[in-house]
C-alpha positions in Angstrom: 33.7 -14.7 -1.7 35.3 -16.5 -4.4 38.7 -15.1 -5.5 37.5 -15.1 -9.1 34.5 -12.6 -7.9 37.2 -11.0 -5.6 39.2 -10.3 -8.7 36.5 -9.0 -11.0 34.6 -6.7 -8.3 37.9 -5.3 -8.3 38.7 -4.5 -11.3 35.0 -3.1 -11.7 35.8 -0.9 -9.0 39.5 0.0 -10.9 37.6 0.6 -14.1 34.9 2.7 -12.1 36.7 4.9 -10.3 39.5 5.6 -12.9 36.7 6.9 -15.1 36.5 10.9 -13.6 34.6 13.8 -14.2 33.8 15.6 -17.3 34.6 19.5 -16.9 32.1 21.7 -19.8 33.2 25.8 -19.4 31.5 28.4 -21.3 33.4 31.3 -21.9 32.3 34.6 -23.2 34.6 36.0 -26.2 32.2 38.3 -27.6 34.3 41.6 -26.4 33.9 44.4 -24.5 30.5 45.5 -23.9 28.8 41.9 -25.2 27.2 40.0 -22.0 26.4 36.2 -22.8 23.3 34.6 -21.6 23.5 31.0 -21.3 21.0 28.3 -20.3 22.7 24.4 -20.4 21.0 21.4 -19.3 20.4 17.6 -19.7 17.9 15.3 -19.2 18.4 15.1 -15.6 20.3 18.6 -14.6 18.9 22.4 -15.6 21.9 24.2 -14.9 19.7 27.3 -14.7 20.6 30.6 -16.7 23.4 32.6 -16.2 24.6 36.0 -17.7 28.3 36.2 -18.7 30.4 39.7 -18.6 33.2 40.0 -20.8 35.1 36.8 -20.7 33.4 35.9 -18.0 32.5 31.8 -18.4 30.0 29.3 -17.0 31.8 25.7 -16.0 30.0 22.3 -14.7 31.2 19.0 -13.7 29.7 15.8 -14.6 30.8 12.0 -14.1 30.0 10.7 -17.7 27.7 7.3 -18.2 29.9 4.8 -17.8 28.2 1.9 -19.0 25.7 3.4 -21.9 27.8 6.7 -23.6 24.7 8.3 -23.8 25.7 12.0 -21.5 24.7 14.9 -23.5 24.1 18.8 -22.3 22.8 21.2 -24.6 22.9 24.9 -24.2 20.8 27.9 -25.4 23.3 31.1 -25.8 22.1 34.3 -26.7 23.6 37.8 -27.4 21.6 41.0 -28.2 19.4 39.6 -31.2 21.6 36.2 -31.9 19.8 33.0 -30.3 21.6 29.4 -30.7 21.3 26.3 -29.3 23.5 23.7 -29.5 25.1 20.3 -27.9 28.0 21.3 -25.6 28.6 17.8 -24.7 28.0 14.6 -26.7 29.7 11.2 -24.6 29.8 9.9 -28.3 31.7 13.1 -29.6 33.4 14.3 -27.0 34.8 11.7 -25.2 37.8 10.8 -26.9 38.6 14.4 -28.5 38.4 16.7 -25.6 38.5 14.0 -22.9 37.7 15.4 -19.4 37.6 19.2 -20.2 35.6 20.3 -22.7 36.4 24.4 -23.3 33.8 26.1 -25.8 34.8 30.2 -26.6 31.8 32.3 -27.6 33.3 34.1 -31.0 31.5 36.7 -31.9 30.9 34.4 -34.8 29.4 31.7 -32.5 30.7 28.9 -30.2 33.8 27.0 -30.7 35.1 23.7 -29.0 39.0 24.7 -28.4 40.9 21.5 -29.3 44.5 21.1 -27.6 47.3 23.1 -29.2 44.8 26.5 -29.0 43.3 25.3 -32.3 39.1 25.5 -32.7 37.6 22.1 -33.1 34.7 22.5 -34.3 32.5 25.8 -34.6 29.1 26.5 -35.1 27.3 29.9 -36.9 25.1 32.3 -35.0 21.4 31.9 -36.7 18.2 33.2 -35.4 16.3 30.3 -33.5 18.6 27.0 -34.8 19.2 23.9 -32.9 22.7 23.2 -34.5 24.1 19.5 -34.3 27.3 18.2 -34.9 26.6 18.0 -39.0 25.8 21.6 -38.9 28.9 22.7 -36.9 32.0 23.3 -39.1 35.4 22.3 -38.4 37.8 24.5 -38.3 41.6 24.7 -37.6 41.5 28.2 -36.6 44.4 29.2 -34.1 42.8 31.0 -30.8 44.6 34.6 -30.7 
């Protein structure tokens, strides 16, 4: 082997292995009393459906695409009557502004991204059977209590 080709497959490799996994969590900020049932999958991976106690929370690992940004998961949440669905991890999105751990609170107003410094990144409204996207979410610099 060449050590052009020597030199390249190692810094593939490098750039490979440097690129580590994704943590999402789910956690359940509803309050006493409140479970959270939670179903999160992606095109590949059902996560299956879990029920959340009292800030209880949900957390997967994934290595992100690393040559097409194209990861995404999607989650249905739902609490008594409320029913959302919404993207919990867009590659495009989230890559840069939450980096490898992606934390989401479940607010009794609905689910917010915490962004570093304990502010809320973005937040998105309980509705009865909605598939929110990022241009429904609202950002908000709310301070987590």
């Amino acid at each position: 082997m060449s050590l052009l080709r020597k030199l390249v497959f190692f810094i593939f490799l490098q750039i490979t292995l440097s690129h580590g996994k994704t943590h999402v969590r789910l956690t359940n900020r509803l309050g006493p009393g409140s479970e959270l049932t939670i179903r999160c999958q992606s095109k590949d991976d059902d996560l299956g459906t879990h029920v959340l106690p009292p800030d209880g929370f949900f957390e997967w690992s994934f290595n992100p695409n690393f040559f097409v940004a194209n990861t995404l998961f999607f989650c249905r949440i739902q609490s008594q009557s409320k029913v959302l669905s919404f993207d919990a991890y867009v590659q495009t999105r989230d890559e840069l502004k939450c980096s490898d751990r992606c934390f989401w609170d479940v607010l009794p107003d609905g689910p917010c991204l915490i962004k570093e410094g304990n502010v809320y990144y973005i937040c998105y409204s309980w509705q009865k059977e909605i598939n929110a996207g990022i241009e429904q979410g609202q950002s908000k610099d709310m301070h987590i209590p």
